[in-house]
N, C-alpha and C positions, 0 to 999 in steps of 0.2 A: 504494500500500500504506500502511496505516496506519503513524502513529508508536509505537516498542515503548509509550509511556506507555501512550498509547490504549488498547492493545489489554489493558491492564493492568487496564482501568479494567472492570471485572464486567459492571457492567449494561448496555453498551456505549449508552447513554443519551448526549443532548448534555448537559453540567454549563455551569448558568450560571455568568459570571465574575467574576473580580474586576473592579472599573470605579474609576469618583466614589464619593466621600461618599454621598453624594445617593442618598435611597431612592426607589426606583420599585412597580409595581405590576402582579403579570402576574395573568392571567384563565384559567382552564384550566375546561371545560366549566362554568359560570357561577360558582365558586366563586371568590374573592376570597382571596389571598395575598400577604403583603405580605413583600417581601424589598428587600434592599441588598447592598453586597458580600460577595460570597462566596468561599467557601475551600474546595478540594478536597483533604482533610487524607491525608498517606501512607498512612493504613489505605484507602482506596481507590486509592491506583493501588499500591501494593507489597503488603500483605496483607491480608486479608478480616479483620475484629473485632479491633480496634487494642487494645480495652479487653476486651471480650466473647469472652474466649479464644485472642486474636493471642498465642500464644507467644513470638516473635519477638524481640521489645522487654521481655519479663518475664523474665528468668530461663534460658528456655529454649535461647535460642540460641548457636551457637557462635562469640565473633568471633573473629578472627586473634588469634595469641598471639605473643605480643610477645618469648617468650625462645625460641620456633621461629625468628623473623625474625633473632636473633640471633647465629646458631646459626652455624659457620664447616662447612658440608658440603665432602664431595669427589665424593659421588654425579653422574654425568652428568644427572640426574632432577632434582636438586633446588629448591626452588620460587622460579620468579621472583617477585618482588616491586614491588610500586607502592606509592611513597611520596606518604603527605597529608601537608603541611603539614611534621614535622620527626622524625626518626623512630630508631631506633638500630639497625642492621645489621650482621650478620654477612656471611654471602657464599658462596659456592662455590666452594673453590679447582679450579679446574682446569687447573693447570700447577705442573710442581714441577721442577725440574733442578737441579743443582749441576753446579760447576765451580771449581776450583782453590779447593778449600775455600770455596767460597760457595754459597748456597742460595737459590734465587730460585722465589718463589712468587705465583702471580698471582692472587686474589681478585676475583669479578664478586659485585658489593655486591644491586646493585636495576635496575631499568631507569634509564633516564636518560632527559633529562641531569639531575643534579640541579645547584643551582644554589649550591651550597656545604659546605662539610665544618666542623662545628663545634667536635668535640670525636676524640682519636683513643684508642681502649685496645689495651693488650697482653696478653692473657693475664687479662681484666679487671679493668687499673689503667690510668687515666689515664696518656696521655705527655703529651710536648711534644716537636714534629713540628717540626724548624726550616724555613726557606724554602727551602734546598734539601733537603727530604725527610730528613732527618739527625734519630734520634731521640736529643736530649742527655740525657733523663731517665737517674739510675740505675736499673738498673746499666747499662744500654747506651751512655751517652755516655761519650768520651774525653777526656782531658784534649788530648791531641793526636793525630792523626790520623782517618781516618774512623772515624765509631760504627761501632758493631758491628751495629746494627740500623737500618736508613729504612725510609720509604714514600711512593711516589710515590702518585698518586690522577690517574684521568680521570673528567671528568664524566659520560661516556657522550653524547656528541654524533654527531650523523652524520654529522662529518665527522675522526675521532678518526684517530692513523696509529698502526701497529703501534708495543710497544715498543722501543726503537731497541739497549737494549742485550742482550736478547734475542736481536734480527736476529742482531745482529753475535757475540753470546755463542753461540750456538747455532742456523746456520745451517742450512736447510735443515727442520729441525723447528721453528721460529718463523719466519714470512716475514711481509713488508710487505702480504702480507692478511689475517694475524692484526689485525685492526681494533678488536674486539670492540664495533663499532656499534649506537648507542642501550643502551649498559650501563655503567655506573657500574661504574670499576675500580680495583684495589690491584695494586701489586708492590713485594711485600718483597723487600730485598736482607739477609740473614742472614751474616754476616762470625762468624768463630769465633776467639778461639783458642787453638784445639785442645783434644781430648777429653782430653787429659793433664793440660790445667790446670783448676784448682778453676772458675777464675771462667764457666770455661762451661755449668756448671751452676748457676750463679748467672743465667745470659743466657739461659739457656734450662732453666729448670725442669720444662717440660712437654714437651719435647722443639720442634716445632716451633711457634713463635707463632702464637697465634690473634688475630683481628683485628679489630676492629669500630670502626665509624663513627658519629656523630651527621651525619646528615644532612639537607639540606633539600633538600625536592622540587622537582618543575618547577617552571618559572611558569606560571600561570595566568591567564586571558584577566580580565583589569578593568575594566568598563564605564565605572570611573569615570574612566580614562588613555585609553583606545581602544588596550589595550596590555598586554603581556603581562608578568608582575613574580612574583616570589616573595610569598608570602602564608598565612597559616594563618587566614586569614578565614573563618567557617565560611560564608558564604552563597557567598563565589567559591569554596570548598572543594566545596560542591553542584555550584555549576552546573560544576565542572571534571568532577565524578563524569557527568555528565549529557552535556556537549559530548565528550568527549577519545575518541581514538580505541578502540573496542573491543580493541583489541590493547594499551593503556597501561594497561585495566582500566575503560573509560568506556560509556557508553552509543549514543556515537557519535551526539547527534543535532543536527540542524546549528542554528549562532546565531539563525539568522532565523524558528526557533520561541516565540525568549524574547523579554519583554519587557526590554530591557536598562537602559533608563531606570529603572524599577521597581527592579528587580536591584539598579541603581547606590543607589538611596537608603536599599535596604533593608542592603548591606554596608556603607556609612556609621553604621547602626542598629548592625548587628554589630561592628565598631572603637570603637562610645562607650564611655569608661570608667567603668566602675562600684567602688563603694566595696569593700574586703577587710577582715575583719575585725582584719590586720595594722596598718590604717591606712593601705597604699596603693591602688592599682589595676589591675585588669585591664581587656582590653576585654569584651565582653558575650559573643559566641561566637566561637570559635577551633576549629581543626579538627586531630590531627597524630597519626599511627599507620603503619602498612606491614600491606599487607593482598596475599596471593599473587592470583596473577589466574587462579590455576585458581578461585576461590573463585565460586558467584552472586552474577554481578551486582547482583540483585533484595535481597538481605542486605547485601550492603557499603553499599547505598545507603542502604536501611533504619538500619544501624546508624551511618551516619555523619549521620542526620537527627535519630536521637535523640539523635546525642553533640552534636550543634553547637544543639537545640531548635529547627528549621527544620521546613517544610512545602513541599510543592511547591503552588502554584494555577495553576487557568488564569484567561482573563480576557478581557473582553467582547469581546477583539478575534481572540480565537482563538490564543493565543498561552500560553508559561507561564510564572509568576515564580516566587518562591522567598520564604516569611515565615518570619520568627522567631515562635514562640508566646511570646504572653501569657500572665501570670499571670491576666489580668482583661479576656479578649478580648470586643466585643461581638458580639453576636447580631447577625446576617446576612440572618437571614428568621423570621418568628412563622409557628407552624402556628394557624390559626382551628379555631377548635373544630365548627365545619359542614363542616370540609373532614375532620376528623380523624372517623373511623367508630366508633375506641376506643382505648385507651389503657390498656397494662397498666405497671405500677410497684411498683419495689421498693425497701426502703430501703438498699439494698445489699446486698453478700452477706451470709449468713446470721455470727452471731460466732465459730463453730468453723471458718469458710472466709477471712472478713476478715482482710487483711493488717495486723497490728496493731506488726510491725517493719520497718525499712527497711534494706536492707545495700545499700552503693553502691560499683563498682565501676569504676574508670578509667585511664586510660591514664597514668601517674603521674611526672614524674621524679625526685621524692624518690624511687622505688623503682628510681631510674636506668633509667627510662624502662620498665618492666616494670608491669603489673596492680599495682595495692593498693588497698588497701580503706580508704574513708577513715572513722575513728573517730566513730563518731554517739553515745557515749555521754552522756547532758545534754543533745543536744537534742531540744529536745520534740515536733519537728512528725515525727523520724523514731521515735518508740515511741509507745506505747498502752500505758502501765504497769496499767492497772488493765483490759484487757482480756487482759492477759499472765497478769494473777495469777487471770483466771476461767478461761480458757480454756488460757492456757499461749502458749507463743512461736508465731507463723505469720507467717514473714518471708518477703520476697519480694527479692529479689536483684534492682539493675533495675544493668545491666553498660555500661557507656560506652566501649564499644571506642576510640575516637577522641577523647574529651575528653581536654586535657593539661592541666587545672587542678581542684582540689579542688572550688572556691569552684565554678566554672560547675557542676559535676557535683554540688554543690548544691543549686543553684536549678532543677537542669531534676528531678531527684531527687522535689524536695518537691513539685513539681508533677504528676509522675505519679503517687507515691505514692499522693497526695490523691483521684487519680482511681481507683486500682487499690479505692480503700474506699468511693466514693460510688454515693449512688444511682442505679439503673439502669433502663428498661423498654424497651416499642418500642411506638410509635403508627403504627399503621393509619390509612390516609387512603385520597379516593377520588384520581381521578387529576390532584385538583389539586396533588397532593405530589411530583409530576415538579418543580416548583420548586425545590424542597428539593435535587435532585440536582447537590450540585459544593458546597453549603455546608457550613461546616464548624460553624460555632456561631449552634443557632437557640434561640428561645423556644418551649416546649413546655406545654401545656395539663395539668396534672393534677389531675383532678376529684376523685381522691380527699384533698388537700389543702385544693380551691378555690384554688388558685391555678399562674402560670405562672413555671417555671425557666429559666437559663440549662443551656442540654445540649450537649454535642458530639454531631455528627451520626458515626453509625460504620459507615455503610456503607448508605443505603437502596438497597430494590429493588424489581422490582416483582413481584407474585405471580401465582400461575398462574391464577387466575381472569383476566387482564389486566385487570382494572379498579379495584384496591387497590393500593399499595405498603406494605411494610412499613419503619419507619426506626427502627431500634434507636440508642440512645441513654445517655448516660451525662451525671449531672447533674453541672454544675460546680461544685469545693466554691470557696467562697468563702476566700480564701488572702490572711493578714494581708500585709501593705506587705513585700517582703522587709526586714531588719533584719541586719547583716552582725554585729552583737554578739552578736545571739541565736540568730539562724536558720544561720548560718555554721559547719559545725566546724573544729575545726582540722587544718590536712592532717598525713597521716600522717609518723611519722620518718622523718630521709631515712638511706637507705640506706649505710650506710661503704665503700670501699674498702676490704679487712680487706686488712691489712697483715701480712707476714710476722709469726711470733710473737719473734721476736727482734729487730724494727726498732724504732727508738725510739717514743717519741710526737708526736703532733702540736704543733707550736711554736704557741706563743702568740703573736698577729699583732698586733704592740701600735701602729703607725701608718702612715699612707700621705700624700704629697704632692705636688704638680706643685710647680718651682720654673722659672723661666726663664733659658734657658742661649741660648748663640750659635747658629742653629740649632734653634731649638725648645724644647720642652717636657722637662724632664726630670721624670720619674716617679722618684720615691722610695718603699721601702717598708722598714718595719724590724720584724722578729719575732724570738722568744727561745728561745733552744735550748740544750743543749750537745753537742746532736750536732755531729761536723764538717764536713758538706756542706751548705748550701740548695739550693731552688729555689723560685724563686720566679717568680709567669708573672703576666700578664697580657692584657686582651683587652677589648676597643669593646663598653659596654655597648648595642651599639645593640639595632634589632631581628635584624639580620639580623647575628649577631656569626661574626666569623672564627675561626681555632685559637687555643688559647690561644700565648702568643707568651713565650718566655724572657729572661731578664734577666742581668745581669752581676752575680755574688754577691760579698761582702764577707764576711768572719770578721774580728771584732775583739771578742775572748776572749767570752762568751757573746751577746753581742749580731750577729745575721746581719741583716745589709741589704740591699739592691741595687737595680739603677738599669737605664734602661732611655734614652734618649735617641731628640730626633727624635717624641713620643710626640705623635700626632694626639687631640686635646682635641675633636675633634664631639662625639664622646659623651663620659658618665662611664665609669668603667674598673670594670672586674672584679677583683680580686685575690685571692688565695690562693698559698699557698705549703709545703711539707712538707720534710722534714731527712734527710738519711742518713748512718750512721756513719761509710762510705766512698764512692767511686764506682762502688766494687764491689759493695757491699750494695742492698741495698731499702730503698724510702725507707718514713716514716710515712704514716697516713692526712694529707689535706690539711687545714688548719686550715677554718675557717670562711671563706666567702668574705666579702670585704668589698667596698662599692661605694663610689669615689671618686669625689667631684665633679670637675668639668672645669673648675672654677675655680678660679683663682691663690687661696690663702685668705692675706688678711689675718693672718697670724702676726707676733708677736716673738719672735723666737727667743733663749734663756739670751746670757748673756752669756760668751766664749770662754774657754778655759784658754791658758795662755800659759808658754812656755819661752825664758829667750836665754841667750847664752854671747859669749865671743869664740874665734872659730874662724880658725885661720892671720890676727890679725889682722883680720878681719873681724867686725862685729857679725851677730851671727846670731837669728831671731825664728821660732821655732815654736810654729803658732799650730792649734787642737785642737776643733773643736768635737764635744760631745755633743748635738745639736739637729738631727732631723732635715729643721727647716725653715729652716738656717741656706744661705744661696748664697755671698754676694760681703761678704768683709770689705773694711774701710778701716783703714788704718794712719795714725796720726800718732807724731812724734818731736819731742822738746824737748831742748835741751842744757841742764844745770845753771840749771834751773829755769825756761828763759825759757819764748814764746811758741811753742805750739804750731805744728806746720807738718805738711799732709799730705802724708807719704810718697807713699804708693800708694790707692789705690783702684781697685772692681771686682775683688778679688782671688776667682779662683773656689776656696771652699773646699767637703769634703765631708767629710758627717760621719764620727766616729773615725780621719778619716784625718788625720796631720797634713801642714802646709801651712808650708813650711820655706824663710823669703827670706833673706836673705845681701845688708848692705849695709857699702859704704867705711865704715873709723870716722871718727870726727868728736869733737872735743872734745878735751882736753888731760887729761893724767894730774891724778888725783883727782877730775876731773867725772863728775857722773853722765848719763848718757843712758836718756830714759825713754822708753818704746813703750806707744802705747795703742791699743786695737785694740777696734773693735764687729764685728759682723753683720749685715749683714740679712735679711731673710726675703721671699716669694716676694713681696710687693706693695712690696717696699722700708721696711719698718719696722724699725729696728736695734735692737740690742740694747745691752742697757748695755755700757758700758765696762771693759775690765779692763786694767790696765798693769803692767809689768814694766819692771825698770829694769838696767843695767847699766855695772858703775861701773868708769872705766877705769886701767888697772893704771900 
């Protein structure tokens, strides 16, 4: 039986393949056709007229919505979910019990496994999910005892065991074959207390918690490892959609039909980074959304080739790869003009039909991972001002269900646009134009010019007479160098956490630092409030980043810091931080993230404040700094003027906290004894000196 592609493919014709470089030369009833590799582009094996009326890809179609995926159901019906690449979910509660005033609720997210949990919300605000499941954010964390509110999470593995406190909480109705196998799961445990007190209406505003997840999908098979890994690559995004079991949402069809070599160099293609008009960079295609698997097949595929600019090909060996589209791809195969019978052409649609706006829609997480729309106001490749002011607006919506970047959903943007307004016909050939079948960009003969275009090929076939094919085509516009200054907009704002109206505001995040302590790394970070709680988190700016992770707060009179020890340096760090009146209240929206380097930075930190006394006899030296890249003081002491001599050294100090040593006196009554004392900072550069003196009675 054929493979579903195949059977996909219309004109059930053999399509010649991708190969070499290297042009060849076939002969079809003595007519002469010259081609080279070719490309068999998605409007032939998923829908009929990619450009020439494929609704699909324009406007028309429906892709999975991103605040349905969301959505916390209790319905028995409600829709499973397959995660690409990285995604935000709600879930299906379907388990609720209480007991002894606790309320335990179990949540199936998406299928599984997925292969990590990135971000967690309650009622949609951001927590912080400690390691064991304990959520310390306000209002749910305690000063002491258990929080009021956790969440465990299973990957959804197949070999996952029922939850153990369920079993035991509720025997007989929860048993050790409740597994919930191959599904990504929650169980809140919901602690109260009591309806008679205020704060429980504080913890639970909406009655019960709604849940939701950032999460990352499977892993995916990598030609380049021989090995299966988490990845938002959009070419291993493809072949995942194409390999994976029909039941995960895949195509199901086996390895030994792709070209995996290919595959491997062309996802290398997809991971290069290209320039943002931020000044940094992404890679080239990335793939990441949650799509129901009651959904066709034949559309998710579709719409995950537009969002990532991929094409499926076959290739001289019989086998299929997967390319990224060019802005400036070459031509494949020339039709000769003896082979071609006629040749009709337009200069495109007519200008009451011509798309002369572009509205672009994507998968966004400035819009906390929901649809937005990115701002094209000012750039020029997405209006046609002066076809606007003759004819009025005729925009065309092109919708990126799966892109999770502005910038990509850009570039693949202006590329289709270009094609939605260029010229169009279809040339007639005798039956040397079975060549042509499986290419995707040939050289096209147009006599009413006198001259030959680059076209995409969009679906030939052959006609009823059997001895003509017909090859409809669309000319390719010529598309300046992309330009990330000009051509780029800027992505949309991002989304707030709206914060209760009576929480404060968000604290000003005024620095961050690694310093080196016994045991590792310590992380410092310090922001300005006069609210009285922080929080302040942290998290591995890698790729594949973990929960955000909590810190230990400080309050020292407007100034909030805190510290996190042990802190692993692979990556740079993430940081953000937000304030609450109480532990009872709601906190503010988060400030702005910042990213910290993973390097020790070369600081000199101020020079220390300094306090002594004499206390029961003893001289006493409290030492102060305001500096939050100050680590390890050194002390020295002189008696009545002589030569210095060092006390102590490696003193670990932290900022506003003071650092109070106590030593034997020394000297005789009326001498002075004087204390000098630096800092240094995380590579060991000290700060100036400041001394206090202390004169004995």
């Amino acid at each position: 039986m054929a493979d579903p592609i195949s059977i996909l493919i219309a004109s059930g014709l053999t399509a010649a393949g991708v190969g070499g470089a290297a042009t060849a030369t076939g002969t079809v009833l003595g007519a002469t056709f010259a081609y080279s590799a070719t490309a068999l582009t998605i409007s032939q094996v998923v829908t009929a007229g990619l450009f020439l009326g494929g609704s699909l890809l324009f406007g028309a179609q429906k892709p999975p919505k991103p605040e349905a995926a969301r959505q916390t159901f209790e319905a028995a019906d409600a829709p499973r979910l397959a995660i690409l690449g990285r995604a935000r979910v709600g879930g299906n509660a379907n388990f609720k019990a209480a007991k002894s005033n606790i309320l335990y609720i179990v949540v199936s997210h998406c299928q599984g496994p997925v292969t990590g949990i990135e971000e967690v919300w309650i009622n949609g605000r951001s927590v912080t999910v400690e390691a064991d499941g304990q959520i310390s954010s306000p209002p749910y964390g305690r000063i002491s005892g258990t929080d009021w509110l956790s969440i465990q999470t299973k990957a959804g593995t197949s070999s996952e065991a029922a939850w153990p406190e369920l079993v035991s909480t509720f025997p007989g109705e929860w048993t050790s074959e409740h597994r919930g196998l191959g599904v990504a799961q929650s169980l809140l445990t919901c602690r109260s207390p009591g309806l008679e007190s205020t704060k429980h209406f504080k913890i639970y505003p909406k009655g019960e918690p709604q849940v939701e997840l950032l999460v990352r999908g499977p892993g995916w098979f990598d030609p380049r490892i021989n090995n299966y890994a988490w990845s938002d690559n959009g070419v291993l995004g493809i072949l995942w959609l194409l390999t994976a079991d029909e039941a995960d949402g895949g195509w199901g069809l086996p390895f030994d039909q792709f070209d995996m070599d290919d595959i491997a160099l062309e996802a290398d293609k997809a991971d290069e980074l290209v320039a943002l008009k931020s000044g940094g960079t992404e890679k080239r295609s990335r793939i990441s959304g949650a799509f129901e698997l009651e959904t066709a097949r034949g559309q998710i595929l579709a719409e995950a080739l537009l969002s990532t600019g991929t094409q499926i090909l076959p290739t001289t060996d019989g086998k299929w790869t997967i390319r990224l589209i060019e802005d400036d791809p070459a031509a494949t195969v020339t039709v000769n003009l003896p082979t071609a019978t006629s040749v009709t052409w337009s200069a495109g649609p007519e200008a009451v039909e011509r798309p002369n706006i572009c509205r672009v829609n994507y998968y966004s997480p400035e819009r906390r991972w929901d649809f937005g729309d990115i701002p094209l106001d000012g750039i020029r490749w997405a209006t046609y001002r002066d076809e606007i002011n003759e004819v009025g607006e005729r925009p065309v919506d092109i919708k990126l269900a799966f892109c999770p970047s502005h910038a990509q959903a850009a570039r693949i943007a202006r590329r289709v646009f270009g094609l939605q307004r260029a010229p169009r016909g279809e040339v007639t050939t005798n039956l040397a134009g079975l060549l042509a079948m499986g290419h995707a960009h040939a050289m096209i003969p147009i006599p009413d010019l006198e001259e030959t275009v680059l076209a995409d090929l969009t679906g030939p076939r052959l006609n009823d007479d059997g001895v003509t094919l017909s090859i409809p085509f669309v000319e390719r516009p010529t598309l300046a160098t992309w330009t990330p200054a000009t051509h780029e907009p800027d992505p949309p704002d991002t989304l707030p956490e709206i914060a209760d109206g009576d929480a404060p505001g968000a604290p000003d995040f005024l620095d961050a630092v690694f310093v080196p302590k016994t045991g590792g790394a310590q992380l410092r970070v310090w922001y300005s409030s006069l609210a009285s709680v922080g929080e302040a988190v942290y998290r591995a700016a890698s790729p594949t980043p973990g929960p955000w992770q909590s810190m230990t707060e400080v309050k020292s009179g407007v100034n909030l810091w805190a510290y996190a020890n042990a802190v692993d340096r692979t990556y740079n760090s993430d940081l953000r931080a937000r304030v609450a009146d109480s532990t009872d209240d709601p906190p503010s929206e988060w400030s702005a993230m910042t990213n910290l380097s993973n390097d020790y930075e070369a600081l000199t930190p101020s020079a220390p404040t300094l306090a002594s006394g004499i206390v029961d006899s003893n001289h006493q030296l409290t030492i102060t700094t305001g500096d939050l890249s100050a680590n390890l003081a050194t002390i020295e002491r002189r008696v009545n003027g002589g030569s210095w001599s060092t006390l102590e050294s490696g003193i670990d100090v932290q900022p506003w906290a003071p650092t109070v040593r106590t030593y034997s006196p020394v000297g005789t009554p009326g001498q002075n004894v004087d204390f000098r004392v630096s800092v240094s900072g995380p590579t060991g550069l000290s700060s100036p000196t400041n001394t206090t003196t202390i004169t004995i009675p």
